[in-house]
N, C-alpha and C positions, 0 to 999 in steps of 0.2 A: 617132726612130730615129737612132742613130749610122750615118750613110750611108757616109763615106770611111775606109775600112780600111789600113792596111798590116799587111802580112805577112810577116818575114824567114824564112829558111828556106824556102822557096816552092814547089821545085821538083819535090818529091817529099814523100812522107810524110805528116803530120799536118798540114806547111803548105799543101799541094798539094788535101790531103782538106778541109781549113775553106775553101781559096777556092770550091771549087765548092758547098758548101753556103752561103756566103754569098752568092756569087755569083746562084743560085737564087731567094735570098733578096731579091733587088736593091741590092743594097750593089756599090759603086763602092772596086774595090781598086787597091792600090801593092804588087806582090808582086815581092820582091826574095831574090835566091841568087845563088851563083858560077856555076852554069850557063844561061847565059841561053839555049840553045838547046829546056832542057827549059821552063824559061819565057815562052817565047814558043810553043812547041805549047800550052800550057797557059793562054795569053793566049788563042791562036787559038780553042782547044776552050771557051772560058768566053763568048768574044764572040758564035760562030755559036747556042752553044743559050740566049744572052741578050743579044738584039741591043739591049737598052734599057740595058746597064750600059756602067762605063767601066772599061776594064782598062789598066792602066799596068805595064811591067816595069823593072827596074833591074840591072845586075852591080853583087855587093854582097858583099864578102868581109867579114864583119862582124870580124873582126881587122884590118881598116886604120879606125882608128879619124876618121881626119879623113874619109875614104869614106863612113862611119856615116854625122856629120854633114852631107855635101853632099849625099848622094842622101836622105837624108831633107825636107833643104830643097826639092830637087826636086820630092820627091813631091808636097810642099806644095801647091805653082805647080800640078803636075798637075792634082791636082784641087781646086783650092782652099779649102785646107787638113786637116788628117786629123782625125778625130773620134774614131777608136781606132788602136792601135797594138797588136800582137801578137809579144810577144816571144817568136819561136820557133826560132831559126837555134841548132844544137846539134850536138855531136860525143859519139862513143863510144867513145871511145878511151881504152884504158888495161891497166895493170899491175898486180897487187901491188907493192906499193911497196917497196925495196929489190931488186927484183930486175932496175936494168939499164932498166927501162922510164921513164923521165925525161921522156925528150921525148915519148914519147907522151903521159901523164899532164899535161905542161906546155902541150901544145897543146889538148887538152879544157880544163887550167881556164883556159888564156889566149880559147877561145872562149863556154864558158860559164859564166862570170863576167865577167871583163874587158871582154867585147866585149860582153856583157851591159848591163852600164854602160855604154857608149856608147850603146847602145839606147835604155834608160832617159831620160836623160840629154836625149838628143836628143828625143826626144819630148812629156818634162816642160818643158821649155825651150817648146816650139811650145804644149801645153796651157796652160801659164802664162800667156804673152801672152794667147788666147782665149779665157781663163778657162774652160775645156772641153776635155772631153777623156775616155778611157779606156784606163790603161794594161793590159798582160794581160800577164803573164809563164806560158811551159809550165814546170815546174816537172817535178819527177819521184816518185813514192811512194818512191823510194829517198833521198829528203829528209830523211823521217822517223828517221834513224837511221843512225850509221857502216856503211858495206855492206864486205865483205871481197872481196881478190882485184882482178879488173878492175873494179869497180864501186867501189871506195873514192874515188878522186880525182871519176868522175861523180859521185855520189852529194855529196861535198862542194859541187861547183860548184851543186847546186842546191838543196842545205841553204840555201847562202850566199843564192843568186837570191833565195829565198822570205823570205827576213831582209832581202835589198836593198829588197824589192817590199813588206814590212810598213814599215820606216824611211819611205818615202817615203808610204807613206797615214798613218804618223802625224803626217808633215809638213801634212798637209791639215787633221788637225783642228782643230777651231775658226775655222778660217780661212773667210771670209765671201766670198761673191760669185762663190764658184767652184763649178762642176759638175763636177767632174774626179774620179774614180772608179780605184781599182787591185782588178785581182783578178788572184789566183794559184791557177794550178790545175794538181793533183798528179795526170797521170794516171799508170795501174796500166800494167798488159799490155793495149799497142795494138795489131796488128800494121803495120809501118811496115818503111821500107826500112832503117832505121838497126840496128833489132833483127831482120834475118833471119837473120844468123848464130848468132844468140846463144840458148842453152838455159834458154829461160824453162819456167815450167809453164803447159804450153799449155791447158790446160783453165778457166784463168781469163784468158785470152786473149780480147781482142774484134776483129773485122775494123775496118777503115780506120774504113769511113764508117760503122759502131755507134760505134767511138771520138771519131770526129769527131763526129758530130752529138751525139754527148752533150757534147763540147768548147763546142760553138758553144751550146748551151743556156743552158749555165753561164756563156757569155760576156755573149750576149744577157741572162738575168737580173743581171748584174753582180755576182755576187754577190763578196762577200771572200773567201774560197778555197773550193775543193771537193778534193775526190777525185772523177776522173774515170775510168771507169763509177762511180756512188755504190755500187753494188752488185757486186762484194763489198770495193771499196774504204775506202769509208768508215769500216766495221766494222774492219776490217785497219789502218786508219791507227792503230786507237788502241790497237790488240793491240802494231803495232811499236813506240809509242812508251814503252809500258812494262812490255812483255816482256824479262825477261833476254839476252842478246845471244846468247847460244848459240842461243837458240829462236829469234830475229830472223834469224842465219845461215842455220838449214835453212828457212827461209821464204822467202830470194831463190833 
């Protein structure tokens, strides 16, 4: 078992929903966000109903990229050394393009992408040395295909992630002596605190911790990517990716 986890994004959401099922699980996390106050209830709440794990928290603005790097070496020391790493810290922010929305749109792809890469990065770097490792990137089914509206600049940043997260396991083939593992996984409709404003179609909506524990499944099996829930996702990844864009539109 990959025992030492980190987890960016930590504090709410899908990050907040896989610590406690790993946590369950017995796995010993490094769970790092901007709010360290909601991370530390969340340390608190993980320690009393699993007094056998080790919970470590960090403030972790994953746009100050030399930050990435130290508090990830931290985490290290914490728990000596990490075994997986979960790229999950994300923004939803955005515009149609052209109208005025810039910095919003600049600050999503500077956090998921960019700060993505330092993720990455930092991680691959620790895995290398130990020759072990598993990297995990959340990726998004709107990956699959240019998304219109607020959802064009997301939807790139994590076209991109899932291209970063292939590059780098193509880096691994062939290459001898190492255990080091990348998956990428596209969930659908989670419900999550990131998307409560947002008019999705709620009928193929899943709650937190349906989404989660299908996350953590797909982790656990390691697999190369998925569509998380497989069902109705998986089928729909392959409709979006060579369906006319018109019909891809009325689909988000």
């Amino acid at each position: 078992m990959r025992t030492n986890v980190l987890i960016t994004g930590a504090s709410s959401g899908l990050g907040a929903g896989m610590a406690r099922i790993l946590a369950a699980k017995g796995h010993h996390l490094a769970l790092t966000a901007r709010r360290v106050d909601r991370l530390e209830a969340l340390r608190d709440e993980l320690l009393a109903a699993h007094p056998g794990i080790e919970v470590v928290v960090h403030a972790l603005d994953v746009t100050d990229h030399e930050q990435v790097f130290a508090v990830f070496k931290q985490a290290v020391v914490d728990l000596g050394g990490l075994d997986r790493v979960i790229v999950n810290a994300g923004l939803g922010k955005g515009g149609r393009i052209g109208t005025g929305r810039f910095e919003a749109n600049r600050q999503t792809a500077e956090t998921n992408f960019v700060a993505a890469l330092a993720q990455c990065e930092a991680a691959m770097e620790h895995f290398y040395e130990r020759k072990a490792g598993h990297l995990v990137v959340i990726s998004s089914m709107s990956a699959m295909r240019g998304m219109p509206s607020s959802m064009t600049t997301y939807a790139a940043t994590k076209a991109g992630l899932a291209m970063l997260a292939e590059g780098i396991r193509s880096d691994l083939i062939g290459r001898k002596g190492l255990d080091i593992k990348v998956t990428t996984l596209f969930p659908g409709y989670i419900a999550s605190e990131m998307n409560e404003g947002v008019q999705q179609e709620t009928r193929m909506m899943v709650d937190t911790e349906t989404g989660c524990r299908a996350l953590v499944a797909k982790i656990e099996a390691e697999v190369v990517d998925a569509a998380v829930p497989s069902w109705p996702w998986a089928p729909l990844g392959q409709v979006m990716k060579y369906a006319p864009l018109g019909i891809v539109r009325r689909m988000v």
